[in-house]
N, C-alpha and C positions, 0 to 999 in steps of 0.2 A: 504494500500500500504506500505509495508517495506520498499520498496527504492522510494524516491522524488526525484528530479531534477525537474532545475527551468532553463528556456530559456525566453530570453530576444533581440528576434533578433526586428535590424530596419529597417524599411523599407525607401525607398526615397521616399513615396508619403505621402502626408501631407496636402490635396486640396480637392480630390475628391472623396466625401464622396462613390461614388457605388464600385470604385477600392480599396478604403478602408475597407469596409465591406466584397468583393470578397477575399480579401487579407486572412482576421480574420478568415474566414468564417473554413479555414483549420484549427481553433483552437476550432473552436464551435460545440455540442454534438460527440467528440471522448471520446470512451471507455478509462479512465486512465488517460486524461487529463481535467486540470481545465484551463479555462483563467479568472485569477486575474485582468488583466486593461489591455487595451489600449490606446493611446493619440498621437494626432496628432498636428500638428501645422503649419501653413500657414507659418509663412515668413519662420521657417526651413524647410520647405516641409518636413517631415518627420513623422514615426510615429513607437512609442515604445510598441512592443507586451509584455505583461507578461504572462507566464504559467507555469504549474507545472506539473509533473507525474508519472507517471513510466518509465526508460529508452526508451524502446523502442517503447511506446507511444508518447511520447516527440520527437523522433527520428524521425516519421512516419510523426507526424503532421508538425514537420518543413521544411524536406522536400518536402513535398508538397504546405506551404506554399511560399516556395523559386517558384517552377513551378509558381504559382499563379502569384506571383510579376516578375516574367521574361514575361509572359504577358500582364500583364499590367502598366508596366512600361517603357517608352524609357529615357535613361539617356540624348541622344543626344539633347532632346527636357526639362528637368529639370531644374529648377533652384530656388536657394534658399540658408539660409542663415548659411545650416550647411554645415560643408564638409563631403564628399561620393565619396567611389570607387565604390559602384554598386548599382544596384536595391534593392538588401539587401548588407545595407553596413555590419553589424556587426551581427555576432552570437554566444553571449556566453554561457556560460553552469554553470550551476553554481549548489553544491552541497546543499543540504537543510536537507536530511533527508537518514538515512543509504547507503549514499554514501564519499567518500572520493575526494579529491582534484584530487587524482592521476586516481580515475573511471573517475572523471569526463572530464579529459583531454583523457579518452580513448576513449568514448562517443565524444567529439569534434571531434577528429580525424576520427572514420569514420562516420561520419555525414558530412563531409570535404570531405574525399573519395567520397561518396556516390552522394555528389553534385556536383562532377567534372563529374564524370563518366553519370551522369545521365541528366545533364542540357548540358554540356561541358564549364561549367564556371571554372574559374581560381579559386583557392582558398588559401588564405595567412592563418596560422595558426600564432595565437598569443597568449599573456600574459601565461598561464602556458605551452601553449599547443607549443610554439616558435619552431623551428628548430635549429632558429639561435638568439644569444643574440640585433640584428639589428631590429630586427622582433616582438620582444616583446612590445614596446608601439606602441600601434592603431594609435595613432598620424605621427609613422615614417611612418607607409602602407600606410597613407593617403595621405601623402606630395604628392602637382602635382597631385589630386583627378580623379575624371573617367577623365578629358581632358587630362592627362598628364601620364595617363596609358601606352601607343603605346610605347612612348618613354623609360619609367623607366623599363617596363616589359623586353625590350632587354639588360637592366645591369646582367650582373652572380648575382651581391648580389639579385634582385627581381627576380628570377625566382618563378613561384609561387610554393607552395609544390605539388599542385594535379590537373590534369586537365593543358587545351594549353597554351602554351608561350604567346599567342595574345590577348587580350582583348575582351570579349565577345561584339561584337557591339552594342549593344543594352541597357544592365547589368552590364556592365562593371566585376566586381571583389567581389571577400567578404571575411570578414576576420572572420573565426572562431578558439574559443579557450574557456580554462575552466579559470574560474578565480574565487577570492572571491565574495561576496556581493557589489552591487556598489551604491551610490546613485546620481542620477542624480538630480540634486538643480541649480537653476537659481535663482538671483539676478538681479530686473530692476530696475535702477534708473531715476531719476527726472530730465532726462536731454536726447537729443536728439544728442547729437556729441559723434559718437561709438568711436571715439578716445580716447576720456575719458575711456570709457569700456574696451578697447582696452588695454591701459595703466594700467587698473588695474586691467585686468587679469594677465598681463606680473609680474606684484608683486605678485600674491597670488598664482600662480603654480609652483608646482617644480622646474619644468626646466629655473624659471627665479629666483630661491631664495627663494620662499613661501613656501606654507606651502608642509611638505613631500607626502602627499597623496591627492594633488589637481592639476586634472590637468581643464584649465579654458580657455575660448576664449571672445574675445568682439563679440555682436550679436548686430543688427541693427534691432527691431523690426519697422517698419515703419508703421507697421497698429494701432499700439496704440502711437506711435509717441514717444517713449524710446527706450532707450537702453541699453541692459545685462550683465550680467558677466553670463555668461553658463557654469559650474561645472559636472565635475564628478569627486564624492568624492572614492577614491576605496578604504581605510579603512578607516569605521566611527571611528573604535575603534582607532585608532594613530589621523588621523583630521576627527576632530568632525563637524559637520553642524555649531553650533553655533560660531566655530573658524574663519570657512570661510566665516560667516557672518559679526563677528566683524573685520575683517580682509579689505572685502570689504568697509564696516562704515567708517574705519577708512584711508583706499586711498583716498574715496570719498573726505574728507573734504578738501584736499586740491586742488581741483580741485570746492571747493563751490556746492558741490551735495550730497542730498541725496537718502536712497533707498524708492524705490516708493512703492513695495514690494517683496515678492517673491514664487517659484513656482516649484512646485515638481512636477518631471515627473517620472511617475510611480508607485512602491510602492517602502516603506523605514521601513526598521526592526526597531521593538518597542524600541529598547533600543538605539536605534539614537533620537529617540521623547524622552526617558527619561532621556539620555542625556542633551536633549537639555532645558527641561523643568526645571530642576534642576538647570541648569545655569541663565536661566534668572529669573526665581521665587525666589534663592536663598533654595532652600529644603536641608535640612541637611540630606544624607542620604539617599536619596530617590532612588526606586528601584520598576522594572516594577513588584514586589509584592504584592505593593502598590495601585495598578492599577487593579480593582474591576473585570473586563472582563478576566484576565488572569486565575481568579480561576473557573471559569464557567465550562472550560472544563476538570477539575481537575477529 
C-alpha cells in the first residue's frame, strides 16, 4: 500500500460485549484494511477502534461502521463517565504513510459529507479539519454533551458543517477531523475522591496552565474503587508521556496520594516508549535503533 491512513473513531458503547463486536465487525476481513486494537471500558462506556489502510478502504469501513453504531446505540438511554455528543463521538484521521496533513483533512471532510448525507447525522469538523477557529478543540463541541445538543445546535456559532440543524434523536452528533498522532494515557491513583483527580487534571492541561499538549479530565472509576486523571497527549514530541506523568506525581502529593498505576488506550508510536524509557532508566543517548525489533524489517 503507498498510501496508509490511520482512523481512530469512538464509539459510546463500552458494556456490551455483542454490540461491541457488531460495531468492529465493519473493520474485520476488508480488503486494504488492518485493525491494530480495540478497547472498551465500563465506567467510560466507550470504546476506541484503531485501523489503518488505504484511503478509500478506510473511508468504506468507517462509514459503515458509523450505520452499525446508529443501530445499536441509543444515547437517550447511555451513561457513563466520559463525555459524548453521539453514538460515534469522534473520528479522526490521521496520516501515517504517503499521505500528508492536508490529504488527510481532505479524506475527513468527505467522510463528514458522506455521513450527513447518508445517516442524516449532524457533523462538527474539527482540529485540522475546523471551519471555524471555535471548532477546533473537541472539548468546545462537547460542552453541554448529547443532553445539551437541542439547545447549542440553534446558536449561528454551532451550526453543524454537514447534514440537519437538529440532533439526530437517537446518535446525537460526531465530530470529524484530521489531526496529528494522539496518545490516549490515563493515570489512576490510590484514592477514591475524583475531586482530587478533578483538581489535578485542572493543573496538568493547557487550558488551566499545564503542560502545552495535554488536555486531561478527573474520571470516577467506581468498579475498581479509584480514580483518574484521563489524558490525551496530542504531541508526544512537545509533552512527553513521562512529563505528564511526573506532573500528575507530583499534584498528587499534596493532596497525600499516590498513583496506583496507569493505562494506555490504544496504541502509542515507539518513540513515545523510547522517550519514555530513556527518562526513567536514565540511557544516554538512547534511540529506537537500539531496539533489536526495528531492524527485522530492514
Amino acid at each position: 500500500m503507498d498510501k496508509i491512513i490511520e482512523c481512530v473513531p469512538n464509539f459510546s458503547e463500552g458494556r456490551n460485549p455483542e454490540k461491541i463486536e457488531n460495531i468492529v465487525s465493519a473493520f474485520r476481513a476488508q480488503e486494504n484494511v488492518k485493525l491494530l486494537d480495540y478497547s472498551n471500558d465500563k465506567d467510560h462506556n466507550r470504546m476506541v477502534v484503531t485501523a489503518v489502510g488505504t484511503p478509500e478502504a478506510i473511508k468504506k469501513a468507517v462509514i459503515r461502521s458509523v450505520g452499525l453504531a446508529i443501530q445499536e446505540i441509543d444515547l437517550t438511554k447511555h451513561r457513563g463517565q466520559h463525555p459524548r455528543i453521539g453514538a460515534v463521538d469522534v473520528i479522526p484521521f490521521i496520516p501515517i504513510k504517503g499521505i500528508t496533513l492536508s490529504e488527510a483533512n481532505e479524506i475527513a471532510t468527505e467522510v463528514g459529507k458522506q455521513l450527513a448525507e447518508t445517516y442524516n447525522l449532524p457533523v462538527y469538523l474539527y482540529e485540522q479539519s475546523a471551519s471555524a477557529s471555535h471548532r477546533q478543540n473537541l472539548a468546545s463541541i462537547r460542552k453541554g454533551e448529547f443532553e445539551g445538543l437541542i439547545e447549542k445546535m440553534k446558536l449561528p456559532d454551532w451550526k453543524p458543517d454537514f447534514g440537519p440543524s437538529d440532533r439526530h434523536s437517537s446518535a446525537g452528533a460526531v465530530a470529524v477531523g484530521a489531526r496529528m498522532p494522539l496518545i490516549a494515557f490515563n493515570v489512576n491513583l490510590n484514592t477514591s475522591n475524583v475531586e482530587i483527580a478533578d483538581k489535578i487534571a485542572r493543573k496538568v492541561r493547557h487550558i488551566g496552565g499545564g503542560l502545552r499538549y495535554c488536555k486531561a479530565m478527573g474520571v470516577d472509576l467506581k468498579e475498581q474503587n479509584v480514580v483518574q486523571v484521563s489524558m490525551n497527549l496530542t504531541d508526544y514530541t512537545q509533552t512527553a508521556v513521562y512529563q505528564a506523568v511526573e506532573m500528575i506525581r507530583f499534584e498528587a502529593k499534596r493532596y497525600g496520594v499516590t498513583i496506583a498505576g496507569c493505562e494506555l488506550i490504544g496504541l502509542i508510536p515507539l518513540q513515545a516508549i523510547v522517550d519514555t524509557t530513556a527518562y526513567y532508566l536514565g540511557i544516554e543517548n538512547f534511540s529506537s535503533k537500539q531496539i533489536l525489533e526495528t531492524h527485522l524489517w530492514e
